[in-house]
C-alpha positions as CSV (number, residue, x, y, z in Angstrom):
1,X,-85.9,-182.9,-15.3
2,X,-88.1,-180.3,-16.7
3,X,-88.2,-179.4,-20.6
4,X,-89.9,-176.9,-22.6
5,X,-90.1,-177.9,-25.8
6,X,-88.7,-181.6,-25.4
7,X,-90.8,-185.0,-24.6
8,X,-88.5,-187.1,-22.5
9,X,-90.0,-190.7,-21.5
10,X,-88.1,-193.6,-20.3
11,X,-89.0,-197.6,-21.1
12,X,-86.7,-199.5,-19.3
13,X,-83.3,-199.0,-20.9
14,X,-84.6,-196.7,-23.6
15,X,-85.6,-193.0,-23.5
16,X,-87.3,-191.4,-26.2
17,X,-86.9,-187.7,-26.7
18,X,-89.0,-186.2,-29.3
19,X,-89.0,-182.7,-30.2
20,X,-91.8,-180.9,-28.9
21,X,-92.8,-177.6,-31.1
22,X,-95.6,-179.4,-34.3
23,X,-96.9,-176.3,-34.8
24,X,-93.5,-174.8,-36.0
25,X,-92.3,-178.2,-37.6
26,X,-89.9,-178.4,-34.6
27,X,-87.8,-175.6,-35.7
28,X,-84.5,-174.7,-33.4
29,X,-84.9,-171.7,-31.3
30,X,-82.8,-171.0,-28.2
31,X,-85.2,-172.6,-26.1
32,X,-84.8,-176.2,-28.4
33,X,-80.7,-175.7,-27.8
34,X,-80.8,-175.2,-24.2
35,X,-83.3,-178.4,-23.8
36,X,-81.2,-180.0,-26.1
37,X,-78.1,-179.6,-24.2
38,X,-79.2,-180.2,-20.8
39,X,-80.8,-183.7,-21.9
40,X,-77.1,-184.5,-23.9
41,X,-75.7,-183.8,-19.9
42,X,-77.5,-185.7,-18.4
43,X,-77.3,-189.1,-20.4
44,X,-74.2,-189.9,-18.1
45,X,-74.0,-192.1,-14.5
46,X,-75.8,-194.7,-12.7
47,X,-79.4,-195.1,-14.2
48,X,-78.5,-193.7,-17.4
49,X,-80.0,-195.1,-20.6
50,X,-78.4,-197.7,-22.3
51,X,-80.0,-196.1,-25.5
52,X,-81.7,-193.2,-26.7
53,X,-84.4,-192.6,-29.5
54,X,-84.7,-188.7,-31.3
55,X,-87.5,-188.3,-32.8
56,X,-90.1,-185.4,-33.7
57,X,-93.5,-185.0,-32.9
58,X,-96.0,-183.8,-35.9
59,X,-95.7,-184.5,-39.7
60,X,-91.8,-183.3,-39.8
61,X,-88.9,-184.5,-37.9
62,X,-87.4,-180.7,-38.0
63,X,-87.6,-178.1,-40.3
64,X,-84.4,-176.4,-39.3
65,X,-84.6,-172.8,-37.9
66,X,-87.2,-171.3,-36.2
67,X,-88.2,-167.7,-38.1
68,X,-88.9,-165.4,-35.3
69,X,-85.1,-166.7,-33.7
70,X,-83.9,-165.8,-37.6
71,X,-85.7,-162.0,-37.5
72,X,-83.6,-161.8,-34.4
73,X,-80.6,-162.7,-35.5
74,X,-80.8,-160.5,-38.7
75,X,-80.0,-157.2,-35.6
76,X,-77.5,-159.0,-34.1
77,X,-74.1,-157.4,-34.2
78,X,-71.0,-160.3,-34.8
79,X,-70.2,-161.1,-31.4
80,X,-73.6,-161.6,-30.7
81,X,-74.1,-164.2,-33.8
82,X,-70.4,-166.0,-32.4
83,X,-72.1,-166.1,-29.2
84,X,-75.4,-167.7,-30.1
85,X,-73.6,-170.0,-33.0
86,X,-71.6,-171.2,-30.1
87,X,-74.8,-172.2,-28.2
88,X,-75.9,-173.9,-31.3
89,X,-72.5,-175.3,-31.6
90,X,-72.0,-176.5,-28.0
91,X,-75.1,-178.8,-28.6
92,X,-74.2,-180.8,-31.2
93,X,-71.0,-181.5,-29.7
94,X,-72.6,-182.7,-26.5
95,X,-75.4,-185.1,-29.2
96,X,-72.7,-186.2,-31.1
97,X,-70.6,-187.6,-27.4
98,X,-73.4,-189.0,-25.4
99,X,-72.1,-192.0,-24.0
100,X,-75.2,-194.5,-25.0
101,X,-76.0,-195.1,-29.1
102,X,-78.7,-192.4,-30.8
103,X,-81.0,-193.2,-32.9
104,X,-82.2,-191.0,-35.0
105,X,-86.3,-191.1,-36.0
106,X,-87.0,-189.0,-39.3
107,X,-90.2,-188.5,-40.5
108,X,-91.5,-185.8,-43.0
109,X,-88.2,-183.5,-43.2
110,X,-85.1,-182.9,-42.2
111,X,-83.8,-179.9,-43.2
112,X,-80.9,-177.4,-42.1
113,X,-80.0,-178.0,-38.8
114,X,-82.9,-181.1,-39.0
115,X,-80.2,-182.6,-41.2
116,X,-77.2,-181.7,-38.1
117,X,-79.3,-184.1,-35.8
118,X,-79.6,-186.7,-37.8
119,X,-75.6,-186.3,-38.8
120,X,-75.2,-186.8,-35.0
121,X,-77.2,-189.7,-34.3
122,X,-75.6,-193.2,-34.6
123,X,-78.1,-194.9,-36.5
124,X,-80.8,-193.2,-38.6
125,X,-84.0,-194.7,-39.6
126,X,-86.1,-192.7,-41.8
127,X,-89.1,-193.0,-43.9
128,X,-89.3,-193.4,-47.3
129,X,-91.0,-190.1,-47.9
130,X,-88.6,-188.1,-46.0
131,X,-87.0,-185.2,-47.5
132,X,-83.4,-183.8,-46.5
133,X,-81.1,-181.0,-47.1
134,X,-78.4,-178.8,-46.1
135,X,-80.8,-175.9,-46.9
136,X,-78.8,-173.1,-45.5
137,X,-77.6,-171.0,-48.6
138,X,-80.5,-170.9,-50.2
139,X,-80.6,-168.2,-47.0
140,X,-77.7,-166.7,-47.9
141,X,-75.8,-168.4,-44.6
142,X,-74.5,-171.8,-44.7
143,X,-73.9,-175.2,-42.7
144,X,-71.2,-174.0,-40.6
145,X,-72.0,-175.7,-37.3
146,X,-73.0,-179.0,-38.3
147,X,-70.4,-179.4,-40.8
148,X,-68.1,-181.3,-38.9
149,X,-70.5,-183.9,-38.1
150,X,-72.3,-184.0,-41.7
151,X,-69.3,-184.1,-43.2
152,X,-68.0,-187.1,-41.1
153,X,-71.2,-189.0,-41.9
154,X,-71.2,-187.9,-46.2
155,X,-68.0,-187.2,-47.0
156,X,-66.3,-184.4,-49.1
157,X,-67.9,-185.2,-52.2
158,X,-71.4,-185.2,-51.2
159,X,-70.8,-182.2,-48.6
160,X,-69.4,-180.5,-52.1
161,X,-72.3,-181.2,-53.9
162,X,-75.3,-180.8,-50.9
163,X,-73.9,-177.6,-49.1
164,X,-73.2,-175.8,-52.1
165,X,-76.9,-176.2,-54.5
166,X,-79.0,-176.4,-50.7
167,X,-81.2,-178.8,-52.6
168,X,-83.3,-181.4,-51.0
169,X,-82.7,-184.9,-51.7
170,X,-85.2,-188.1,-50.7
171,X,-84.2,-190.7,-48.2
172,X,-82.9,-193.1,-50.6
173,X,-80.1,-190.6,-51.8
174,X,-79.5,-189.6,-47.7
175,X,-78.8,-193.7,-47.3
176,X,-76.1,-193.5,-50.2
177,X,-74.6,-191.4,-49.0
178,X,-74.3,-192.6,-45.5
179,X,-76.7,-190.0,-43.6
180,X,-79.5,-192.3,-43.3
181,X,-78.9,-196.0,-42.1
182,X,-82.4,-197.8,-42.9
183,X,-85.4,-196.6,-44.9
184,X,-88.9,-197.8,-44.4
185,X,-92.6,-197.5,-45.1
186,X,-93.6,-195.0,-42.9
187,X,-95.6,-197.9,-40.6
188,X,-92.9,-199.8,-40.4
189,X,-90.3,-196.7,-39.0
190,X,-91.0,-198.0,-35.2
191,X,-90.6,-201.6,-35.8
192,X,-87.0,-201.0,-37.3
193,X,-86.1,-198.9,-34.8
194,X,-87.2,-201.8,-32.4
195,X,-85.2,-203.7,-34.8
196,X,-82.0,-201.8,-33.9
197,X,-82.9,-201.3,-30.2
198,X,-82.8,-205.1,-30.1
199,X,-79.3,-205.5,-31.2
200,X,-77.9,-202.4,-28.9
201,X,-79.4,-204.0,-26.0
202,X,-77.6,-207.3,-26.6
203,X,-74.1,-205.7,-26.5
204,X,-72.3,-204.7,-23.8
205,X,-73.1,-200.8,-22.6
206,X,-69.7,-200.5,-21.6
207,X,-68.1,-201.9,-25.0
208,X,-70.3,-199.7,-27.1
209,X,-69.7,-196.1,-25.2
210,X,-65.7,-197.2,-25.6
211,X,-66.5,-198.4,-28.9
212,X,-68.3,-195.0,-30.0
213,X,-65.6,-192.6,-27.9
214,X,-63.2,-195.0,-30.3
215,X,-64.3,-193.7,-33.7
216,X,-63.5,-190.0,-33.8
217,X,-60.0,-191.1,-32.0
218,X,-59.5,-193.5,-35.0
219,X,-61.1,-191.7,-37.8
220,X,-57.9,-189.0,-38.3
221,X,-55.0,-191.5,-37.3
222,X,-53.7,-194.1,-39.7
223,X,-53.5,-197.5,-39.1
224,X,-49.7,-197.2,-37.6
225,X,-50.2,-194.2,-35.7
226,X,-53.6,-195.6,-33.7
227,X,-51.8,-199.3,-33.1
228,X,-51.0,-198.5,-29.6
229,X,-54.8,-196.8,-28.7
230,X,-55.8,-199.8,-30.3
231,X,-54.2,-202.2,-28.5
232,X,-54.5,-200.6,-24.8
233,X,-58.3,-199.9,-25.5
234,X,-58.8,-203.8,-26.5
235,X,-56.7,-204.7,-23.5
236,X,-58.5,-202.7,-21.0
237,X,-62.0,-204.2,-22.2
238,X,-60.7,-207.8,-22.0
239,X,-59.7,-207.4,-18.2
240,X,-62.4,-205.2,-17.0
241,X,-65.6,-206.9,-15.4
242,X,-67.8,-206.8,-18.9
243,X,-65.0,-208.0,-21.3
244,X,-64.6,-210.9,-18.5
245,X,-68.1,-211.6,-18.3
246,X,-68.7,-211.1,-22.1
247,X,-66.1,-213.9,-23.0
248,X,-67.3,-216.3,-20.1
249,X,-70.8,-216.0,-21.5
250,X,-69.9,-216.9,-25.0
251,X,-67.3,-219.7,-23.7
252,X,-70.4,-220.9,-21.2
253,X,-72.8,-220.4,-24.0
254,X,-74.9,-218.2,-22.0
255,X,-76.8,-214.9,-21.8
256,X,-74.4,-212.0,-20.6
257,X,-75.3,-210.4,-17.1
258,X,-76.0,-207.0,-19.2
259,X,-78.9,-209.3,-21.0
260,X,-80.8,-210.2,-18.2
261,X,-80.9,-206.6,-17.0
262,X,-82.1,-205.4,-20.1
263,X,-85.0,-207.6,-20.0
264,X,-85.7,-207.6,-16.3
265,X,-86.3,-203.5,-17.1
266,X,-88.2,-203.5,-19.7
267,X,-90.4,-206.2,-18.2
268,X,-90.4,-204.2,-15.0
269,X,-91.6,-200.5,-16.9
270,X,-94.5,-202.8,-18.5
């Protein structure tokens, strides 16, 4: 599949997507969105990745909106801003549901709708000298789109705080308050993502898309009200063909099938 403004490569089980646009710090324009949304599609099916690195290409992960897509907005009548928020909108829903983990890889900044993508990804490694924030009204506009997802990652209280001042904040503060997952020296960033990559590989593909479909299903439900999903979704793994092979494995004391095929690939794409 052909991209305009996104480097997709595959190793094995793992395809890296970097943003593409350095010389605009890989701002969002329409272009980025559609890209965006048709890679999100077509993480699904036989061959799929098992997981999936975003990252940015240049000194900044993504610096949030691109300014010639602002002038335009600033003649756009209402409908016309619904419809192209919707776009914008449509896109992080289909990040935030792709069936294989995200990892997210920030570098420089993440800012605005920077700040969205890494909300969206799994697991976040940044380095040390990153610099994040929900930067939107210190436009005059605000984090409307990404909220759901930023505010499932930092709660109310940080959301509170972060959305209304716009301020930037370092990495450390992003891993308090649960954006960011890891923070490293900035030569170290690929090793921990390895690092991750390792342990995502190891589990079972099909336990960790139920596992990560499980979470937003969970997340609104108390403990009573989710017992039966709980219990059915549990009881479906156990008899399917992973959960069987899984629990052999470990009985056997063995690698799992999955294993094997995660390093026959990556031997194979070497």
């Amino acid at each position: 599949m052909e991209y305009r403004h996104l480097l997709v490569t595959r190793d094995g089980p793992v395809e890296r997507v970097t943003l593409n646009r350095p010389d605009v710090r890989n701002a969002f324009n329409e272009d980025v969105i559609a890209d965006l949304t048709r890679w999100a599609a077509s993480v699904a099916g036989p061959g799929a990745p098992r997981v999936a690195v975003l990252a940015g290409a240049g000194p900044v992960f993504c610096a949030g909106a691109d300014l010639a897509w602002m002038s335009k907005m600033i003649g756009y009548s209402r409908d016309d801003n619904v419809r192209d928020a919707e776009q914008m909108a449509r896109m992080f829903l289909a990040l935030d549901t792709v069936p294989v983990p995200l990892i997210g890889r920030v570098h420089g900044a993440a800012l605005g709708g920077g700040c969205g993508l890494a909300a969206v990804c799994d697991i976040v490694v940044s380095e040390e000298q990153a610099v994040f924030g929900f930067t939107e009204v210190k436009l005059g506009i605000l984090p409307a789109v990404i909220s759901p997802y930023a505010i499932a990652k930092i709660g109310r209280s940080a959301a509170r705080q972060l959305f209304l001042t716009g301020e930037r904040f370092p990495a450390g503060r992003a891993r308090e308050i649960g954006l960011v997952h890891a923070v490293v020296a900035a030569g170290d960033l690929d090793a921990a993502i390895d690092r991750y990559v390792g342990e995502l590989l190891d589990a079972g593909p099909g336990a960790i898309a139920k596992a990560k479909a499980l979470i937003p299903r969970v997340w609104s439900q108390s403990a009573a009200d989710a017992l039966r999903l709980t219990a059915e979704t549990i009881a479906d793994q156990r008899v399917s063909v992973e959960g069987q092979e899984g629990m052999r494995a470990f009985i056997e004391k063995r690698a799992a099938n999955w294993k094997a095929r995660a390093s026959s690939s990556a031997s194979s794409s070497g």
